[in-house]
TIDOZA-859528 format. One line per 3 residues: number of its first residue (from 0); their letters; for each residue y, x, z of N, C-alpha, C, O. Coordinates in steps of 0.05 Angstrom, whole numbers, plus 32768, in hexadecimal, padded with zeros to 4 digits. Atoms other than C-alpha are relative to their C-alpha. Last residue first. Layout:
BEGIN
NUM	A	Y,X,Z,Y,X,Z,Y,X,Z,Y,X,Z  ...
# end
This chain:
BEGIN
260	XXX	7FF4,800C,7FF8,7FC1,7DC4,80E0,7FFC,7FFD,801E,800B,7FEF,802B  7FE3,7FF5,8000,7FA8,7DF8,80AE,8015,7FF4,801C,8028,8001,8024  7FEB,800A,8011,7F79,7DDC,8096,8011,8003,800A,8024,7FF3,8006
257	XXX	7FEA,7FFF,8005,7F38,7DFD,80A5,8013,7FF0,7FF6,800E,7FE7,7FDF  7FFB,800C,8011,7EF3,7DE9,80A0,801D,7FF6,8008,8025,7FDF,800B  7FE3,8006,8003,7ECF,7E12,80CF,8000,7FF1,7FE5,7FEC,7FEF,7FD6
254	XXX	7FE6,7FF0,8002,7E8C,7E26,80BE,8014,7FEE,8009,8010,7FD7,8002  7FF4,8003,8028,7E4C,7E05,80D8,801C,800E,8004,8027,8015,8019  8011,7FE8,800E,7E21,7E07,811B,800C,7FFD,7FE9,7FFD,7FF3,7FD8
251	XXX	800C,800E,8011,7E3B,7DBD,8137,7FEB,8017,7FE9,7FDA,8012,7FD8  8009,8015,7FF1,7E56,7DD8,8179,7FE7,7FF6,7FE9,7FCF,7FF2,7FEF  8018,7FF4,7FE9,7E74,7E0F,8157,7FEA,7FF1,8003,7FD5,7FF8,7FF8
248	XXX	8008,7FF1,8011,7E98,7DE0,8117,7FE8,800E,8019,7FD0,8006,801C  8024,8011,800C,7EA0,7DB0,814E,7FF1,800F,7FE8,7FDA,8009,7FE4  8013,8006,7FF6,7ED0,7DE0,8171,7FEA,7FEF,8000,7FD6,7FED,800E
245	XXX	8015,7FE3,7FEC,7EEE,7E05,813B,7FF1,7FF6,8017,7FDC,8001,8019  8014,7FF5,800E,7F01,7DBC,811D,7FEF,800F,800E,7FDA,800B,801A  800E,800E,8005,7F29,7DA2,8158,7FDF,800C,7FF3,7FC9,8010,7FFD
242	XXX	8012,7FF5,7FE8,7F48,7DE0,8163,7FE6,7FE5,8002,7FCF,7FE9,800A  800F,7FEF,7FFD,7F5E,7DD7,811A,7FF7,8007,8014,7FE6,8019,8011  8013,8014,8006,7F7A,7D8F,8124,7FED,801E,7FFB,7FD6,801B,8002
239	XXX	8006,7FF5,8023,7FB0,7DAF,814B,7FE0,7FF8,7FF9,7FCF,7FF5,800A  7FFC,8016,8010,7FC3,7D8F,8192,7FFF,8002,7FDF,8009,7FF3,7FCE  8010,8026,7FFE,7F98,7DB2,81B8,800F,7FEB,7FF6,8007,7FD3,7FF8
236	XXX	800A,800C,8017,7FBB,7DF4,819C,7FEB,7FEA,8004,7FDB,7FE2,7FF3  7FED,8004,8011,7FF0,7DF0,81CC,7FE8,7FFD,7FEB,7FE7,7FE7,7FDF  7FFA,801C,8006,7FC5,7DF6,8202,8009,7FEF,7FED,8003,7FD7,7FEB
233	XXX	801D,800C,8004,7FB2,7E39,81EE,7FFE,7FE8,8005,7FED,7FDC,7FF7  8002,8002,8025,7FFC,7E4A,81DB,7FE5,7FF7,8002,7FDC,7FEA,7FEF  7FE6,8015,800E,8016,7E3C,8227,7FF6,7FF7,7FE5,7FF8,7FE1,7FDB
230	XXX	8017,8015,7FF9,7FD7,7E61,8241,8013,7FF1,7FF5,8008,7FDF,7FEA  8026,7FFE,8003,7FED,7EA0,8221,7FF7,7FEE,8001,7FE6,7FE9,7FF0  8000,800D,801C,8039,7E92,822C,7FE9,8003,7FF3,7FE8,7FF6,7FDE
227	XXX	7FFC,8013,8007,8028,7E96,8273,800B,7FF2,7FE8,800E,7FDA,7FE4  8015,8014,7FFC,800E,7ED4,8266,8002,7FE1,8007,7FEF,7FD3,7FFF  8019,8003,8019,803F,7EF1,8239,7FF1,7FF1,8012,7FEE,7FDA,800A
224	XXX	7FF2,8013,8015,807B,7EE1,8271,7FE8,8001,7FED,7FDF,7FEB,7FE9  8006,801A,7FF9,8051,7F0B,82A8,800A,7FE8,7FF1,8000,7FD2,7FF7  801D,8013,7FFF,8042,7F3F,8285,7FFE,7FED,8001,7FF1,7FDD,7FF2
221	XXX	801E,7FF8,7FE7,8083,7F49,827A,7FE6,7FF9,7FF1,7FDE,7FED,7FDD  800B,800B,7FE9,80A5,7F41,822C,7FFB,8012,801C,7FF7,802A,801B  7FE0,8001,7FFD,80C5,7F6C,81EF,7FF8,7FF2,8025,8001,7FFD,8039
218	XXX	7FE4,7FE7,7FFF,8083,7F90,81D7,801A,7FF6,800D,8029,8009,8012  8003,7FEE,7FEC,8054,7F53,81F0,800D,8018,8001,8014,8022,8017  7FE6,800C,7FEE,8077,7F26,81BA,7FF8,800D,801C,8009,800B,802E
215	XXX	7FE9,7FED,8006,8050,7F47,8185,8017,7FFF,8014,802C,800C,8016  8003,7FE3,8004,800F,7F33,81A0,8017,800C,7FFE,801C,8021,800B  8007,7FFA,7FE7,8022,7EE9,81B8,7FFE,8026,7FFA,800C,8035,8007
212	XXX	7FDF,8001,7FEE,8043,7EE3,816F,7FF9,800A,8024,8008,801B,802E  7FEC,7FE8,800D,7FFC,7EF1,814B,801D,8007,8015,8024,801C,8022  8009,7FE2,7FF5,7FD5,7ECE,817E,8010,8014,7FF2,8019,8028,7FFB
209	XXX	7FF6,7FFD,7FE4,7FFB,7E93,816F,7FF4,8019,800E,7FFD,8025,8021  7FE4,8001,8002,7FF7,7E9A,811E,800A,8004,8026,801D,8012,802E  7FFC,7FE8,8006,7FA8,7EA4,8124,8026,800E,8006,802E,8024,800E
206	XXX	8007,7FE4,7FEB,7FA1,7E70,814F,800E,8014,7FF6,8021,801E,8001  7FF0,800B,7FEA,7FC0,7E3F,811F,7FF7,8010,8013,800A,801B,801D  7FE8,7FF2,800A,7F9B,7E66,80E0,8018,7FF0,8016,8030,7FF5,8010
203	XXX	7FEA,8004,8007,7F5C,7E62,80FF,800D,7FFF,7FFC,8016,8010,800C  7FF0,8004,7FEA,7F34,7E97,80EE,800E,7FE9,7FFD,8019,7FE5,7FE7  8013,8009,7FED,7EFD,7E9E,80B3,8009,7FF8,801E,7FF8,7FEE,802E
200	XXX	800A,801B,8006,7F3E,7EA9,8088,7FE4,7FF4,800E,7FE3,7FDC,800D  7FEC,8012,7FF6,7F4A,7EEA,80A7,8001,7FDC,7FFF,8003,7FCB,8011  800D,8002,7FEB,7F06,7F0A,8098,801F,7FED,8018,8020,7FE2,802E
197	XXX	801E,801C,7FF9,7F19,7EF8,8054,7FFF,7FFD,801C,8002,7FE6,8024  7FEA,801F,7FFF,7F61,7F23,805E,7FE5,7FEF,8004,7FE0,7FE2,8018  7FEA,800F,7FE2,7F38,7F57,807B,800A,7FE8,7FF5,8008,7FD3,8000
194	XXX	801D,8008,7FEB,7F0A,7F5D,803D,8005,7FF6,800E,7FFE,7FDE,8012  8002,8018,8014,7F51,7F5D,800E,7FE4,7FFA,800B,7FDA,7FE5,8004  7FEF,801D,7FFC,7F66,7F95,8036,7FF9,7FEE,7FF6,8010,7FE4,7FF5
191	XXX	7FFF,8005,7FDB,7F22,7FBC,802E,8016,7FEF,800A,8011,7FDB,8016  8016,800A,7FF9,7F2A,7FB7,7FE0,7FF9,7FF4,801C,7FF5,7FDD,8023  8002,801E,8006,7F6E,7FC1,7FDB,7FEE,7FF6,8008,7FF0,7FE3,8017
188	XXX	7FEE,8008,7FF1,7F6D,800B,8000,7FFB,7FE3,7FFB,7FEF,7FD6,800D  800C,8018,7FF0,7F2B,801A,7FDB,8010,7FFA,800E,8003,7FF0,8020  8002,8016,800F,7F4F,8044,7FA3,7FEC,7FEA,800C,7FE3,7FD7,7FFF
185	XXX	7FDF,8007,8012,7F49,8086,7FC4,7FF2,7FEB,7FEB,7FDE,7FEC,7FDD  7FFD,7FE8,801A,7F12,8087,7FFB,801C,7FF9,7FF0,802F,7FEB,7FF6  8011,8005,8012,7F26,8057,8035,8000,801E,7FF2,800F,8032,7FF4
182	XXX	8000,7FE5,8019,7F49,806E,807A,7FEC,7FF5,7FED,7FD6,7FF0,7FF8  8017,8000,8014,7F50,802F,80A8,8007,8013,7FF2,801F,8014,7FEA  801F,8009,7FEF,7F7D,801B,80DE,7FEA,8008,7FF7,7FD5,8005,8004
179	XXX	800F,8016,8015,7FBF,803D,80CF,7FE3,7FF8,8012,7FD9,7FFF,8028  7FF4,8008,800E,7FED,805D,8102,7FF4,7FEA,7FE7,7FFD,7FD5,7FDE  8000,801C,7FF7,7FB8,8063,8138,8017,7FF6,7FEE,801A,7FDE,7FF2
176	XXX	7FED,800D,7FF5,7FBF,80AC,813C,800A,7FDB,8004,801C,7FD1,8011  8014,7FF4,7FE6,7F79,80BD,8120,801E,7FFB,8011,8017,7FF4,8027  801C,8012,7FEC,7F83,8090,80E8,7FFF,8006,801F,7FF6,7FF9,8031
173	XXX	7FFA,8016,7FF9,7FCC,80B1,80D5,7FEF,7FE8,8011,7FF4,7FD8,8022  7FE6,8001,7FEE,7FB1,80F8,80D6,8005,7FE0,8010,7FFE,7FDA,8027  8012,7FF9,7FE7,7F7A,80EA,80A9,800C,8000,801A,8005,7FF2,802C
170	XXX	8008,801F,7FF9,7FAD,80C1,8078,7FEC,8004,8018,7FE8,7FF3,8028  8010,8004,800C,7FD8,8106,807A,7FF2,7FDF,8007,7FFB,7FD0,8018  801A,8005,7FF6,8018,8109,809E,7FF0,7FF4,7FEC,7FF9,7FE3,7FDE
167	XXX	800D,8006,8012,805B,8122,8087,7FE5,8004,800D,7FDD,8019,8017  801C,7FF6,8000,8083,813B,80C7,7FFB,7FEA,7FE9,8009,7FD6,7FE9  8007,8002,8023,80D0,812D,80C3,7FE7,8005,8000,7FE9,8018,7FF0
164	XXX	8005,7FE0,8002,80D7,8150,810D,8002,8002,7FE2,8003,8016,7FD4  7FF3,7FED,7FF7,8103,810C,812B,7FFA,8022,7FED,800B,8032,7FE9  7FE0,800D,800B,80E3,80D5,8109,800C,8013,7FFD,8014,8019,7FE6
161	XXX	7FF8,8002,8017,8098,80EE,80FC,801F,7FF9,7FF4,8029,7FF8,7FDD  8008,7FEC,8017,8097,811E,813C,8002,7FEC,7FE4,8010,7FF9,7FD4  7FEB,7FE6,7FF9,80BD,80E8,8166,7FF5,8018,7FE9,8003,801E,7FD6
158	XXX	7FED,8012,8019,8091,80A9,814A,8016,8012,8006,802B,800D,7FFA  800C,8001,8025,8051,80DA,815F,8021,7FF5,7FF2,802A,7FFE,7FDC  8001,7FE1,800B,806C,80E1,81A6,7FFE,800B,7FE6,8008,801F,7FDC
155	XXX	7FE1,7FEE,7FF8,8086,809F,81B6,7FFE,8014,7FF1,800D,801A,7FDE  7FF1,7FEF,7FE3,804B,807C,81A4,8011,8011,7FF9,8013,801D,7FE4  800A,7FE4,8002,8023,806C,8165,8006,8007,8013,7FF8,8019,801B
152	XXX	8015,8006,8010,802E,8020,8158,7FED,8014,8001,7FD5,8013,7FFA  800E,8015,7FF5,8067,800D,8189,7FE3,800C,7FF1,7FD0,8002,7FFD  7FFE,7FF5,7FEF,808C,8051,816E,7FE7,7FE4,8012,7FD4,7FED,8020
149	XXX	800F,7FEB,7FFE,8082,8044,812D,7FF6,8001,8017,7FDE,8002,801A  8019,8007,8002,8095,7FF8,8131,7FE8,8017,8000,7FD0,8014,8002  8013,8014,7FE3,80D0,800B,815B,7FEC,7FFC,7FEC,7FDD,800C,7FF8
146	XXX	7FFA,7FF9,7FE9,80F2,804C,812D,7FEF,7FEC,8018,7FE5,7FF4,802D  800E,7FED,8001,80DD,8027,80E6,7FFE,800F,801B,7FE6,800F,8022  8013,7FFA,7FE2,80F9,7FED,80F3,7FF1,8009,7FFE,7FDC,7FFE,8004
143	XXX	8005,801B,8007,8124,7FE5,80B2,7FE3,7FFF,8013,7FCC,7FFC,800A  7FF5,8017,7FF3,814F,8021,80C1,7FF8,7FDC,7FFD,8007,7FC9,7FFF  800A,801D,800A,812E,8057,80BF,8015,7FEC,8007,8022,7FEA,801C
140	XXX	801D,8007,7FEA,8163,8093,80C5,7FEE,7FE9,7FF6,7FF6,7FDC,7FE3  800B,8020,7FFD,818C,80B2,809E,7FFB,7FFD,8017,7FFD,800A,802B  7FE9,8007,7FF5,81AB,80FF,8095,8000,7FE3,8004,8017,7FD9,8005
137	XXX	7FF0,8009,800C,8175,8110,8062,801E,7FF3,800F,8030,7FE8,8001  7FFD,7FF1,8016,8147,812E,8086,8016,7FFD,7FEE,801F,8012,7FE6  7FEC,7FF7,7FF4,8154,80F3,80B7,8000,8025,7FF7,800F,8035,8003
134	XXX	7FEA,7FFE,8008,8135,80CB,8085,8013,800E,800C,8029,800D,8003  7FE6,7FE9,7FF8,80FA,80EC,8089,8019,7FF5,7FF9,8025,8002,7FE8  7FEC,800A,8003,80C8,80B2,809A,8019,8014,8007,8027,8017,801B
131	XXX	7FEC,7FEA,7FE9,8088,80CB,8089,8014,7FF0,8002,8013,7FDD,7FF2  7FE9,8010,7FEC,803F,80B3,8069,8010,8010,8013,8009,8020,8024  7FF0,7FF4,7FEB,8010,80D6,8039,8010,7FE9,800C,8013,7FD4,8001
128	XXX	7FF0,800B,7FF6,7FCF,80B3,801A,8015,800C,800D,800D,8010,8024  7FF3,7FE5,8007,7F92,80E1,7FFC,8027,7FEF,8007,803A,7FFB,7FFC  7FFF,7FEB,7FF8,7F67,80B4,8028,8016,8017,7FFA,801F,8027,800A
125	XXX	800D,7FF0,8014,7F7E,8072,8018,7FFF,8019,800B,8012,8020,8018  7FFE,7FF5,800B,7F98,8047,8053,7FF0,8015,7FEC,7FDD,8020,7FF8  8011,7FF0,8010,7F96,8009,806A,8006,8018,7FF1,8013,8012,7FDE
122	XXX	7FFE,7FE8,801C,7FC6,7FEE,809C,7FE4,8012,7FF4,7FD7,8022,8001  800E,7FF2,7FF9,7FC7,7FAC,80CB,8001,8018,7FE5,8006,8013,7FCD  800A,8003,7FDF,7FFC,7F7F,80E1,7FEE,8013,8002,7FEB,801D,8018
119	XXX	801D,800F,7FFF,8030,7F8F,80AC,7FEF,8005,801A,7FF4,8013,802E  7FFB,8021,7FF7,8075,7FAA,80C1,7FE8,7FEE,7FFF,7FE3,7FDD,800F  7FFA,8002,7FDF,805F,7FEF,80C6,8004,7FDD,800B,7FFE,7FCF,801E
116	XXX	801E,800A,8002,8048,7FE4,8077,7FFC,8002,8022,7FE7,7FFB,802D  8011,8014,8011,808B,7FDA,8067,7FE6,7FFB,800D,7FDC,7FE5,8011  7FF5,8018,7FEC,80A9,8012,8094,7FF1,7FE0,8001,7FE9,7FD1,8014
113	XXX	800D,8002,7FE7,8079,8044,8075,8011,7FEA,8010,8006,7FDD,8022  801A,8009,8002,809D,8028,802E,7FE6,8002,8012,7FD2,7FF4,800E  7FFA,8020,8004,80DE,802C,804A,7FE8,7FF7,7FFA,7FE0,7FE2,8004
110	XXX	7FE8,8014,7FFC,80D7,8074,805B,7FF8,7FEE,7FFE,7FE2,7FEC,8009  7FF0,7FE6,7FEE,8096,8095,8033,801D,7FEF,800C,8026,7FDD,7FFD  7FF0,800F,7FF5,8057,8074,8029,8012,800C,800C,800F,8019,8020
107	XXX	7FEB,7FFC,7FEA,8033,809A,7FF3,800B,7FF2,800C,8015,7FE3,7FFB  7FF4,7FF1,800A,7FF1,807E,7FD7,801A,800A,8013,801A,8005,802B  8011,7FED,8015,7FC9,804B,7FDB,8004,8017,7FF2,7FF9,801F,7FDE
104	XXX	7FED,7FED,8004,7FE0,8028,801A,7FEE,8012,7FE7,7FD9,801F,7FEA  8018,7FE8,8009,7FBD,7FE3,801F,800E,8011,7FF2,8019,800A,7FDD  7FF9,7FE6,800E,7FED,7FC6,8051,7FED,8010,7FF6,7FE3,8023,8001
101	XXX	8010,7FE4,8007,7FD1,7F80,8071,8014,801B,7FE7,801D,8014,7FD1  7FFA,7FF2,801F,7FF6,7F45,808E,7FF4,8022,7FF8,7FF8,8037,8004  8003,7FE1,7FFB,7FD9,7F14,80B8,8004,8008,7FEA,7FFD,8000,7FD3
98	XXX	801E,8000,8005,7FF4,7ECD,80B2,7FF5,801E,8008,8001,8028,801B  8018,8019,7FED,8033,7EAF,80D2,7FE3,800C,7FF8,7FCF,8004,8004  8013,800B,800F,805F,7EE8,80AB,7FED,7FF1,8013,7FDF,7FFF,8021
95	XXX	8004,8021,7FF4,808F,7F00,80E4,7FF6,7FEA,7FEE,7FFC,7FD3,7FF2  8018,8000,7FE9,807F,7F54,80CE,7FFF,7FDD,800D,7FEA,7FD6,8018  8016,7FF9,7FFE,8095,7F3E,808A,7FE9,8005,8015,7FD1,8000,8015
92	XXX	8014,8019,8007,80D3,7F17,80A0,7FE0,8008,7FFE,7FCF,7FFD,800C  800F,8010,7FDF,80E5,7F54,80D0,7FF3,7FE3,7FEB,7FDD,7FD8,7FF0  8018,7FF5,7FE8,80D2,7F7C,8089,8007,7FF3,8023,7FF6,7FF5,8035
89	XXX	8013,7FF9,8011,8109,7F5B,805C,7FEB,8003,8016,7FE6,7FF1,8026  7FFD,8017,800A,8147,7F4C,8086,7FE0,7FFA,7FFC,7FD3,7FEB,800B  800E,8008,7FE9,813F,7F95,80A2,7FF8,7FE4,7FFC,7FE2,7FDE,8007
86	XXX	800D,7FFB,7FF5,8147,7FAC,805D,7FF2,7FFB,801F,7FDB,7FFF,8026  801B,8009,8016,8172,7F7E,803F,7FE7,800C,8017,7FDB,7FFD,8026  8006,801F,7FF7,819E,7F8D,8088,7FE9,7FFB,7FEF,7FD2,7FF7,7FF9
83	XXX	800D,8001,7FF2,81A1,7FD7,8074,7FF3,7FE9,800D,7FDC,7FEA,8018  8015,7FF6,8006,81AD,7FD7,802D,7FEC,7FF3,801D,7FD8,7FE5,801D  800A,801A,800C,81EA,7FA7,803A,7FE3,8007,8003,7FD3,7FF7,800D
80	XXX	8005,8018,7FEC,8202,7FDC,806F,7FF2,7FEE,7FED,7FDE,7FE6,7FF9  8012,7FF6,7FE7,81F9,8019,8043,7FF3,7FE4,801A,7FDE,7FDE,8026  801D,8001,8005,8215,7FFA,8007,7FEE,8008,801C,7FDA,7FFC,8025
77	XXX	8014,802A,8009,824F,7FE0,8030,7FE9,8008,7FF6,7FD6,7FFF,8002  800F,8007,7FF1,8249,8034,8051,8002,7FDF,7FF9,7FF1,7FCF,8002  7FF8,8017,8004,8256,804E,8009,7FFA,7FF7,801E,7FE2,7FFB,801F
74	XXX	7FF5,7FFF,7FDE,8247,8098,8018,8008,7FE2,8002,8013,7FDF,8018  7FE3,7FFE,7FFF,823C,80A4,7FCB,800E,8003,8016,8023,8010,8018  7FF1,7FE5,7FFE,81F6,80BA,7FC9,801B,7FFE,8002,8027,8014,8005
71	XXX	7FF3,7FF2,7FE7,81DC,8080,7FF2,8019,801B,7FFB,802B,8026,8008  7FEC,8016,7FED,81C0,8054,7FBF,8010,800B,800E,8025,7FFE,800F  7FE8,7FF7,800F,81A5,8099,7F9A,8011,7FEC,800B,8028,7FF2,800D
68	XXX	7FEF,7FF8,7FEC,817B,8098,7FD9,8010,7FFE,7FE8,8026,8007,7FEF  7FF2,7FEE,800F,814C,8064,7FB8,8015,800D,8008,8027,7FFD,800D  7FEA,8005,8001,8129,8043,7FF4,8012,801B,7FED,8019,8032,7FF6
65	XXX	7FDE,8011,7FF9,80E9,8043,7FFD,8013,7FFF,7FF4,800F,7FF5,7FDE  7FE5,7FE7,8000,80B6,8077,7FDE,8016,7FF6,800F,802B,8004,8014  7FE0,8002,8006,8082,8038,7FD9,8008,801D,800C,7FFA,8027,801D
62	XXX	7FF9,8016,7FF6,803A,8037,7FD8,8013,7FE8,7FFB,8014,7FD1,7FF4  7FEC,8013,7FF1,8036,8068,7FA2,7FFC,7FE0,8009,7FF9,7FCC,7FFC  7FFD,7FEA,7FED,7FFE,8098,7F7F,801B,7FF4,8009,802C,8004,8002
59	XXX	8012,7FF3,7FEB,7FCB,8066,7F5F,800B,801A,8015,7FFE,8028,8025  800D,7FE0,8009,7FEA,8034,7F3E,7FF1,8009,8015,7FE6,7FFD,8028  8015,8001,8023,800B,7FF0,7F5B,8004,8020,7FFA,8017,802F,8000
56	XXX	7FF0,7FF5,801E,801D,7FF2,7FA2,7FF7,800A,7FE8,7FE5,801A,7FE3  800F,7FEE,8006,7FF7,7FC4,7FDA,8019,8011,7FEB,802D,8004,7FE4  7FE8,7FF8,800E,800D,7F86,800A,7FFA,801D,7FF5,7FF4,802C,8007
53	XXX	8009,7FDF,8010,7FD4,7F65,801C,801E,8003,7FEE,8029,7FF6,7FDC  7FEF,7FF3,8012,7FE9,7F1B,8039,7FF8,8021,8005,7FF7,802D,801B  7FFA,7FE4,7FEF,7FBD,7EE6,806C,8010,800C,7FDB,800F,7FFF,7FC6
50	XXX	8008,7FF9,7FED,7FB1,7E9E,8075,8008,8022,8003,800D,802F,8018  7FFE,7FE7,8004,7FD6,7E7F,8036,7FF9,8007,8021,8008,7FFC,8031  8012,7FF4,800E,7FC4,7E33,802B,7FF3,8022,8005,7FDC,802A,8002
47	XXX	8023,8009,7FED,7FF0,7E1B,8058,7FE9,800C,7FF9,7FD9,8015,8009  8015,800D,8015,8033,7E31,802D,7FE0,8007,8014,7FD1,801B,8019  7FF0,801D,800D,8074,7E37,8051,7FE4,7FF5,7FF2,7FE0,7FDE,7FEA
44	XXX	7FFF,8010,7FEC,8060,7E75,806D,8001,7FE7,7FF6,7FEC,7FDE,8001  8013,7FFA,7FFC,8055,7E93,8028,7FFA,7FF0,8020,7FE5,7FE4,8023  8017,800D,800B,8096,7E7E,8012,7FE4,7FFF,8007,7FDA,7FE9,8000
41	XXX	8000,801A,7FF2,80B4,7E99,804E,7FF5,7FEF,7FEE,7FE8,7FDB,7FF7  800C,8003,7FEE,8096,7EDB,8039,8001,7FE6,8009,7FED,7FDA,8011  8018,7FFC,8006,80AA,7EDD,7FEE,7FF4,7FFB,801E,7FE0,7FEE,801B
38	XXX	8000,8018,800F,80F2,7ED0,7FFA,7FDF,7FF7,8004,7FD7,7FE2,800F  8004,800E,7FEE,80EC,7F0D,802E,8005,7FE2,7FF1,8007,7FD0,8002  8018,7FFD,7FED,80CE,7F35,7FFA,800A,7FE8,8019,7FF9,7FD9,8021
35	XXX	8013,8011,800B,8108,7F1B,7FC2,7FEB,8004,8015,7FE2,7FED,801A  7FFD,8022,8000,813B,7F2A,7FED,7FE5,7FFC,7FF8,7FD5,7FF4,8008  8001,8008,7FE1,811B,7F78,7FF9,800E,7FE5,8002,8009,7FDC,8019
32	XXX	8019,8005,7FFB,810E,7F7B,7FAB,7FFC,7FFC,8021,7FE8,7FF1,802A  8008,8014,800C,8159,7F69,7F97,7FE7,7FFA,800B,7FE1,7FE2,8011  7FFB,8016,7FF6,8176,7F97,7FC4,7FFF,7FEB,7FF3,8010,7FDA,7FF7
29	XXX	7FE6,8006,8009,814C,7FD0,7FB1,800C,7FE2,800B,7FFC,7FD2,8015  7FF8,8021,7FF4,810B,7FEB,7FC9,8013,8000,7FFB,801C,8016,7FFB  7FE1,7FFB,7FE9,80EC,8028,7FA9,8001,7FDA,7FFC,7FF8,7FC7,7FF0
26	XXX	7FF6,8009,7FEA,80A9,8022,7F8C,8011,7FFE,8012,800E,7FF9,802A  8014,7FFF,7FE9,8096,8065,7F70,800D,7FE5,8018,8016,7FE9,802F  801C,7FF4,800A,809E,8067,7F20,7FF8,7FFD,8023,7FE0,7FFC,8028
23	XXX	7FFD,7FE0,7FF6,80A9,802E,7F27,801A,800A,7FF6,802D,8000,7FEA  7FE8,7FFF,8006,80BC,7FEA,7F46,7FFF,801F,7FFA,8009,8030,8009  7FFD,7FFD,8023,8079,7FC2,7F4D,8015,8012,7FF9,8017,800D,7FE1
20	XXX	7FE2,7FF2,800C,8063,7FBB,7F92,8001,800A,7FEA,7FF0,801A,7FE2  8003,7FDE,8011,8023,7F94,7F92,8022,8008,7FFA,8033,7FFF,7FEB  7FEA,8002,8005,801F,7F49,7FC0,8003,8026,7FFB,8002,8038,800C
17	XXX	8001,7FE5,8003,7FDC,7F30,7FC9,801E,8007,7FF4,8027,7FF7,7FE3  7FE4,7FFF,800D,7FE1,7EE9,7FEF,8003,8020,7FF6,800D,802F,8007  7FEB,7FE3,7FFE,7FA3,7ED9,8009,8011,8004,7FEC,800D,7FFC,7FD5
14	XXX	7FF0,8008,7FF1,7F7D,7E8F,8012,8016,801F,800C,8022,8024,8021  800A,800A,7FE9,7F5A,7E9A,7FD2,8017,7FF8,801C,802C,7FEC,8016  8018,7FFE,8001,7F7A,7ECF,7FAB,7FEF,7FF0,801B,7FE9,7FFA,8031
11	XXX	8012,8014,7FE7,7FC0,7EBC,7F9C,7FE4,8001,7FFA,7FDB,7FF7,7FE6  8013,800B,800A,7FE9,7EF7,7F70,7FF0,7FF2,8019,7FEB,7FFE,802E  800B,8011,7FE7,8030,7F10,7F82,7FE2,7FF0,7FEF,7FE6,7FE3,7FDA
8	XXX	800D,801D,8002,8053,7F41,7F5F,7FF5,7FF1,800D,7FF9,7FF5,8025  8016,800C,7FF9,808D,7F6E,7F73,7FEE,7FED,7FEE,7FF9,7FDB,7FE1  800F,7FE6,7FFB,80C6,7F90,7F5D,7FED,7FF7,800E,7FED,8005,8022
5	XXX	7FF2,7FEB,800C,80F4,7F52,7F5E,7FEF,8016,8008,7FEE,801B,8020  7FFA,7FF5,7FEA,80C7,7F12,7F68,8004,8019,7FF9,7FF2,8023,7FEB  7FF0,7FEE,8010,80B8,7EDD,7F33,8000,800D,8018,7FF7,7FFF,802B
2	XXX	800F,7FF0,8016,8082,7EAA,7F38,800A,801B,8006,7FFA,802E,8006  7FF6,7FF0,8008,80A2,7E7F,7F7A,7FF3,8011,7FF0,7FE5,801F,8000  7FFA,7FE4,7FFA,807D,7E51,7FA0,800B,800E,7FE7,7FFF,8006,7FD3
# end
């Protein structure tokens, strides 16, 4: 795996992948640091070891800001288009990470950097935390699936008042709308992601991966196509040496003993 990664770091804790946005003073994304994130993901797939990913922003008053508008001030639409692909490029790999991915928000998430942590599976947030996506304040819009993962995540009505009205929402706000999952004090965002990720690693990680895709794949689907892809994937894992385990591990009163396979 890979050391280096543009406006980012990456540190391996156990069977989690902590990954700290680095690019101040607030985290903007550039087209170096949205390759390098989706470099950084399929690496992470690629590697057995890694069950789940916390994605956090270094200090104490930015997530991420997104996307530096000075990119934009010219009217360039090649920059505009390159921007926009990096960026979708980037975060669909992030939300199609095989493991569970966590957003410990510690600060502002504004644009690109609420999109970011939209793409992850589950969101933590700090109390004194804002989150918005005004780009259409600005004559924008999201464009790195900010518009469907809001709207899947909060409903119609909410991803209309933050797309459409520009609304800036508090971290109290965001809990009680179902946008994040968790409100910490300030400076327990990491902490509590980095609990979850454990409580991730006590899962199989071949389940975990097919329940993941079965879930996300109910937004585009019937009923009736998810559920026979339901029983499709539970068969499916009788030929993985982990269903094996999980059921003599039970049977036998002892932990798991994971590998991945």
């Amino acid at each position: 795996m890979s050391t280096s990664y543009t406006g980012m770091r990456l540190e391996r804790r156990g069977h989690t992948a902590l990954v700290t946005l680095d690019n101040p003073p607030a985290h903007t994304w550039t087209a170096g640091s949205l390759a390098a994130l989706k470099r950084l993901v399929a690496e992470l797939n690629a590697d057995r070891g890694v069950y789940a990913l916390v994605i956090t922003g270094a200090g104490e008053k930015f997530f991420s800001a997104g996307a530096d508008l000075k990119l934009f001030a010219d009217g360039d639409k090649a920059v505009a288009a390159t921007m926009a692909r990096r960026f979708g490029e980037a975060f669909e790999a992030l939300a199609g990470f095989g493991g569970v991915s966590i957003a410990a928000i510690n600060g502002y998430a504004m644009g690109g950097g609420l999109e970011c942590a939209l793409a992850c599976d589950l969101r933590i947030a700090e109390e004194q935390a804002q989150m918005a996506l005004p780009e259409a304040s600005v004559g924008l819009l999201p464009c790195a699936g900010g518009t469907q993962w809001l709207a899947w995540t909060v409903g119609e009505s909410w991803a209309k008042r933050l797309v459409l009205l520009g609304e800036r929402i508090d971290a109290a706000t965001a809990g009680r709308i179902g946008l994040v999952d968790e409100v910490v004090p300030r400076g327990q965002a990491l902490e509590r992601a980095l609990a979850m990720a454990e409580q991730v690693a006590r899962q199989s990680p071949g389940a975990v991966r097919a329940c993941k895709k079965l879930i996300q794949g109910a937004r585009h689907g019937t009923p009736a196509q998810a559920l026979v892809a339901e029983r499709e994937a539970f068969v499916d894992l009788f030929d993985s040496e982990d269903q094996r385990e999980g059921v003599a591990a039970f049977l036998a009163k002892r932990k798991p003993e994971w590998r991945n396979g």
